[in-house]
C-alpha positions, 0 to 999 in steps of 0.5 A, spaced: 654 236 790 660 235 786 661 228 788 655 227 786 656 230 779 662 227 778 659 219 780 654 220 775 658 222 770 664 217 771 658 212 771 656 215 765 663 214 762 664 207 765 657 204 760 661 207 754 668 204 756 664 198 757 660 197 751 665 200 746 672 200 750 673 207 748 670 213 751 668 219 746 672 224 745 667 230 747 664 226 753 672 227 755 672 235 753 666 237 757 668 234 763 675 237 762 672 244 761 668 242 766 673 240 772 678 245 769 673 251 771 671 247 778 678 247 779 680 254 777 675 256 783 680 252 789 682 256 793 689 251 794 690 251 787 697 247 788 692 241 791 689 241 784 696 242 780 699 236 784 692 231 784 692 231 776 699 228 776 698 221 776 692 222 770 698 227 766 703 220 767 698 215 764 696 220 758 704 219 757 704 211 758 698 211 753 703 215 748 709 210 750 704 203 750 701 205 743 695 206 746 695 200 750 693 204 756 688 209 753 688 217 753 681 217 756 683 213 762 688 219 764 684 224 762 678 221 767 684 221 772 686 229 770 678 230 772 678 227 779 684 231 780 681 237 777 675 236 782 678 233 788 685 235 788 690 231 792 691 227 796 684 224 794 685 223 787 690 220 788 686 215 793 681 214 788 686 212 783 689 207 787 683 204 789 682 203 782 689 200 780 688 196 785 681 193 782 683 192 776 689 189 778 684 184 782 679 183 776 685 181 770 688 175 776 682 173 777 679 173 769 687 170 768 686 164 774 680 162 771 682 163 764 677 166 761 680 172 756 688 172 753 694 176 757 693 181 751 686 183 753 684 190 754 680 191 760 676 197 761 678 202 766 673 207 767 668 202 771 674 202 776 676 208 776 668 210 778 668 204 783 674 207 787 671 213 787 664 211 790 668 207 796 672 213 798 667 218 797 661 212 801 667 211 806 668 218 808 674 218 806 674 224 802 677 230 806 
């Protein structure tokens, strides 16, 4: 039931970062309050705290690239990890690396957006998490 919740709020999340290429702040609240409080009831409370550092990393390279990289997308990663834990987040946020590191060469070999073109990350992130979760991959 949590994969579940979480793939409808990551779509959710991924409409607002597609139309607006910045995802609300209270959207982002709620999920944390949320995966925090879901998080808070593992009982391998080490898996949470390990699954939420590839989101804490972004939150820091978003601050390093003056937003380049945006806090939404690290608080997203923060969520997963609140919710799966490791070593599945870190699964889905690889998937999602991935993806986008696909689409932007594709989008770059058939030139149709600038190098300094921001591409929305929240679609990737929920597709990754549909393909491991769809995959049976999720421990």
């Amino acid at each position: 039931m949590s994969y579940v919740c979480l793939m409808l709020y990551f779509g959710l999340l991924s409409i607002w970062d597609v139309k607006r290429k910045e995802i609300p702040g209270k959207l982002l609240l709620s999920g944390l309050l949320t995966g925090l409080a879901y998080g808070i009831l593992q009982e391998e409370g080490w898996l949470v705290l390990m699954g939420i550092i590839p989101g804490v990393l972004l939150i820091f390279m978003g601050f390093l690239t003056r937003e380049k990289v945006g806090y939404g997308d690290g608080v997203m990663v923060i969520i997963l990890g609140l919710v799966l834990g490791w070593p599945d987040s870190f699964l889905v946020y690889m998937l999602a690396q991935f993806g986008v590191l696909l689409f932007a060469i594709g989008l770059l070999a058939v030139r149709k957006v600038p190098r300094d073109e921001q591409i929305p990350f929240a679609p990737f992130l929920a597709a990754g998490l549909f393909i491991v979760n769809m995959g049976g991959l999720l421990s």
